[in-house]
MARMARTOR-44890 format. One record per residue (C-alpha): y, x, z; residue in three letters. Coordinates in steps of 0.05 Angstrom, whole numbers, padded with zeros to 5 digits, always signed. Layout:
REM MARMARTOR-44890
YXZALA/...
REM end
This chain:
REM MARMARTOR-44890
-01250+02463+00502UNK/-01246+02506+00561UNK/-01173+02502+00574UNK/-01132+02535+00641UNK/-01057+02531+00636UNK/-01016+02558+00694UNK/-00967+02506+00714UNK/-00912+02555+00724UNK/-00851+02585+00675UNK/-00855+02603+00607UNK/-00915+02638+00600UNK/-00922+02725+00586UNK/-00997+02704+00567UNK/-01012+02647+00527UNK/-01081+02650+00492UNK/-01094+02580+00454UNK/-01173+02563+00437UNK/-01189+02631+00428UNK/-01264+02643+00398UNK/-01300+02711+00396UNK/-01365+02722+00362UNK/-01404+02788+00354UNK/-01470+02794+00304UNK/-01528+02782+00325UNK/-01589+02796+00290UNK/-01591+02737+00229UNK/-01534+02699+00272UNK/-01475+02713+00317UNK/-01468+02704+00390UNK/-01409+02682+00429UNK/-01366+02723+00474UNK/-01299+02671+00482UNK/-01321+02604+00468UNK/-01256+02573+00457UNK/-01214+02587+00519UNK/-01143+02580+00534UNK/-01109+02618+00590UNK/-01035+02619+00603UNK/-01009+02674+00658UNK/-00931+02671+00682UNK/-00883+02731+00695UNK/-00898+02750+00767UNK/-00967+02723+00764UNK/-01040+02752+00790UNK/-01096+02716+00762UNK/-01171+02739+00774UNK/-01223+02733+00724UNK/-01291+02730+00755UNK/-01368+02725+00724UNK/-01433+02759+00717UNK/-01447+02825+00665UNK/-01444+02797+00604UNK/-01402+02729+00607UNK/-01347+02756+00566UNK/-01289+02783+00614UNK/-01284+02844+00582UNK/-01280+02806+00510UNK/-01222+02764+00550UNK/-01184+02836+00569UNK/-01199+02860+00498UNK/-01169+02798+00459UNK/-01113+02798+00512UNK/-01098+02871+00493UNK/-01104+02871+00419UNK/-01155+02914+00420UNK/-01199+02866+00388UNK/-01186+02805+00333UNK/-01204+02737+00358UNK/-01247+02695+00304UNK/-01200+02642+00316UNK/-01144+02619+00367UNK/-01071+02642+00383UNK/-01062+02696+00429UNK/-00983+02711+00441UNK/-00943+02754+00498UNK/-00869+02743+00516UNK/-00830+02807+00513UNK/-00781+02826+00567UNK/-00725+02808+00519UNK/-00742+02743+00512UNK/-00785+02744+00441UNK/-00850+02725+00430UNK/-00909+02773+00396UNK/-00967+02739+00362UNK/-01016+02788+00379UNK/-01072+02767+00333UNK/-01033+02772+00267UNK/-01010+02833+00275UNK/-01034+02895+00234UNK/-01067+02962+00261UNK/-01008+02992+00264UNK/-00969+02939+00303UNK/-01017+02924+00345UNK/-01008+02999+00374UNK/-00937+02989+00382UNK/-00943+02925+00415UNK/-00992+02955+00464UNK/-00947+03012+00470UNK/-00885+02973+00490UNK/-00906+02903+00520UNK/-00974+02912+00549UNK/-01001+02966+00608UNK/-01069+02980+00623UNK/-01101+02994+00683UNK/-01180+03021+00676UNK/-01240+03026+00725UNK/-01222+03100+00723UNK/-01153+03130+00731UNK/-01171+03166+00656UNK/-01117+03218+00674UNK/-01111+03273+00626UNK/-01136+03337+00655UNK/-01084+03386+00648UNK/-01021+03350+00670UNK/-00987+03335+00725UNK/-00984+03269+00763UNK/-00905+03255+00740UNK/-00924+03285+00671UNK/-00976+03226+00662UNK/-00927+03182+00660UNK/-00879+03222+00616UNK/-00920+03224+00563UNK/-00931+03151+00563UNK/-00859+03140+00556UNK/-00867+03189+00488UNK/-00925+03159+00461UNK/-00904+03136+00381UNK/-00844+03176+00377UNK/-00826+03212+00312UNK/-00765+03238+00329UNK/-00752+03300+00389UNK/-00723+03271+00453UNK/-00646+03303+00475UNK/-00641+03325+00545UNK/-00605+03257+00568UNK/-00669+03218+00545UNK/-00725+03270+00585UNK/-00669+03263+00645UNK/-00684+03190+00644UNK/-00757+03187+00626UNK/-00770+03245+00691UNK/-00722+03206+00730UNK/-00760+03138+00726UNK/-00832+03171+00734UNK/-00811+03196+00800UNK/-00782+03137+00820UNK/-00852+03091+00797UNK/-00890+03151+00843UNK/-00844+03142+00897UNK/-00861+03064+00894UNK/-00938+03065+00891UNK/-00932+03128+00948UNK/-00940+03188+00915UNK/-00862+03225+00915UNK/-00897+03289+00948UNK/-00962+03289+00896UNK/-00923+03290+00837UNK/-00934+03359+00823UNK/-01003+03353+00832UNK/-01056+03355+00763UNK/-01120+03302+00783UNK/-01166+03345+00794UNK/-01127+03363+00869UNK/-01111+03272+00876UNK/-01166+03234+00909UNK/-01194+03179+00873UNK/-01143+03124+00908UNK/-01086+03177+00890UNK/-01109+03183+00818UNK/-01113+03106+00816UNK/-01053+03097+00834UNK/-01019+03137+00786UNK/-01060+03099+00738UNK/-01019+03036+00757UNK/-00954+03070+00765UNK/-00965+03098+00686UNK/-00987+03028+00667UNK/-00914+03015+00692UNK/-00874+03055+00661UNK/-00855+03029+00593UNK/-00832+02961+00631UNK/-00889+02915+00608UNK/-00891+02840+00610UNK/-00975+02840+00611UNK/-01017+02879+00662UNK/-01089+02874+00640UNK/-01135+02902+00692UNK/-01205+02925+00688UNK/-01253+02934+00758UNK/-01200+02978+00792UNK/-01237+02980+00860UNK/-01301+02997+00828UNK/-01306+03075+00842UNK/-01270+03063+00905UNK/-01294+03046+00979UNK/-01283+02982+01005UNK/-01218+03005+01049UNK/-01178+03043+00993UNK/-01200+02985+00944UNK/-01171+02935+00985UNK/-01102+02979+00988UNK/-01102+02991+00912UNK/-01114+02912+00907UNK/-01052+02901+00951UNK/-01013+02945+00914UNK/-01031+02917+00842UNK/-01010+02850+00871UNK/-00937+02875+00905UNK/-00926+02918+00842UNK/-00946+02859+00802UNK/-00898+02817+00834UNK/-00834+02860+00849UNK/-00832+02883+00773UNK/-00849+02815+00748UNK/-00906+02825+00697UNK/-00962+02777+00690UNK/-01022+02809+00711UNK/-01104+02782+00685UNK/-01155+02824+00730UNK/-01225+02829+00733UNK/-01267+02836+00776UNK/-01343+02823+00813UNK/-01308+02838+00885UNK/-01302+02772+00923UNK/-01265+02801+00983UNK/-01200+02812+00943UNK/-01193+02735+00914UNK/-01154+02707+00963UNK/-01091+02761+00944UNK/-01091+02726+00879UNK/-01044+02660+00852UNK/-01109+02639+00817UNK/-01180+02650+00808UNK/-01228+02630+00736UNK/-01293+02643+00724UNK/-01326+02669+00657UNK/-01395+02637+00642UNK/-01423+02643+00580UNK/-01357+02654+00544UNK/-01327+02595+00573UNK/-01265+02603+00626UNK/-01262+02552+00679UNK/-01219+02551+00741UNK/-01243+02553+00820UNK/-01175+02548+00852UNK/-01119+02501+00841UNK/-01049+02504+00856UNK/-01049+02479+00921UNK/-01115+02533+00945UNK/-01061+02583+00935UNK/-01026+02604+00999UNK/-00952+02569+00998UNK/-00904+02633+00970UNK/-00951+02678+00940UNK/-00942+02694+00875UNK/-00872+02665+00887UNK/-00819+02673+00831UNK/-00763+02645+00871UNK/-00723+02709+00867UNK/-00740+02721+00792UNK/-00770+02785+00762UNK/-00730+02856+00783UNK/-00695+02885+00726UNK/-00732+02949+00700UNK/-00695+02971+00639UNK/-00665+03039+00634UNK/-00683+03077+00698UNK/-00655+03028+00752UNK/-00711+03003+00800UNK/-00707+02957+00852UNK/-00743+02990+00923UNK/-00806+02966+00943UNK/-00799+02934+01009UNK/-00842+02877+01051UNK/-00908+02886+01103UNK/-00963+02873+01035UNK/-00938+02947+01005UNK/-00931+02985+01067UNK/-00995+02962+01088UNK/-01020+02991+01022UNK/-00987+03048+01023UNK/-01009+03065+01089UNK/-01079+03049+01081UNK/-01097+03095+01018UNK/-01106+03165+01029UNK/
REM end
């Protein structure tokens, strides 16, 4: 059994011999071949591989998008419980996604017609049957501003995508991935339609947002240049999950939880401070 367990607190991502198989033809091919993965609060691991080797089958099991054949796949909520992902139904499953997970995608996927503040406005909507009062729109427009004001875009919030450049419209991407306070980022190829400069700054920001709002956080990605901003690397091959760092290959204090994850319920957030995001900030266009 391919098995990688993170030797730090409780963990926000624990998938337990997880197996994924597809058809294929008379038989059935393997995308997880039993793989275990735990990711803490606070935590940026990197999944690495060639086309094919079943990262995206990882992300998809992760995100209860998919059913695993077999296995345990669970995420800690902010208030402390745990969701079994993979016995939920339909239904669930969409609620859990909505309320514990955030998803960041190789493109920003913005919707067209609204503005950058109004993407994330709409996330904090999604599932409601019931019409908001003006105190809840106060607080939902009040913390969208706020998440653009951390990831650097307070004066762009009026702005639809079509007038953001592709850093800008990744970047709202992560701040909407934010904003219903998950415990689980799950990140696919963020850098891929982006030079290598602004790629490296949305990297840096993923891993100081990562950090400052304590979520876990499981990207992929083929970019070698960014693996030494994460706590951990693994590699998928053929379905199996095996890891190329260790504890002690990670720089002493990255990743750190020693101050604990900020508190992001309600509308209070903590300010982004520290060299890694103004070094992002100032590096994306």
């Amino acid at each position: 059994m391919s098995t990688i367990v993170s030797a730090k607190s409780v963990p926000a991502l624990d998938m337990s011999a997880v197996t994924l198989t597809f058809p294929d033809g008379a038989g059935r091919v393997r995308a997880l071949d039993d793989v275990s993965l735990a990711v803490a609060p606070g935590e940026i691991v990197a999944i690495t591989g060639p086309s094919g080797s079943g990262k995206s089958s990882l992300l998809a099991v992760a995100g209860s998008l998919i059913r695993p054949d077999s296995g345990r796949v669970s995420v800690a909520t902010r208030s402390g419980d745990t969701v079994e992902l993979n016995g939920l139904s339909r239904g669930e499953a969409a609620r859990a996604r909505r309320e514990h997970l955030g998803f960041v995608f190789q493109q920003s996927n913005l919707i067209a017609s609204l503005t950058a503040v109004e993407q994330l406005e709409v996330t904090a909507h999604l599932g409601q049957r019931w019409w908001s009062g003006p105190s809840r729109r106060r607080d939902v427009r009040e913390r969208s501003r706020l998440l653009l004001d951390q990831v650097g875009l307070a004066d762009q919030s009026h702005k639809l995508p079509a007038q953001l450049s592709g850093g800008q419209r990744q970047r709202v991407n992560i701040a909407r991935a934010l904003m219903n306070t998950p415990s689980l980022l799950l990140v696919d190829e963020p850098t891929s339609a982006l030079d290598s400069a602004r790629g490296a700054a949305i990297v840096e920001l993923l891993t100081a947002m990562t950090r400052t709002h304590g979520a876990a956080c499981v990207l992929v990605t083929h970019d070698p240049t960014h693996l030494d901003r994460m706590d951990a690397v693994y590699e998928m091959v053929d379905g199996r999950l095996r890891s190329v760092t260790s504890d002690q290959d990670v720089e002493p204090g990255v990743g750190s939880s020693e101050a604990g994850p900020s508190s992001l319920n309600g509308v209070g957030l903590v300010s982004l401070r520290g060299t890694a995001m103004s070094s992002a900030l100032t590096a994306m266009p």
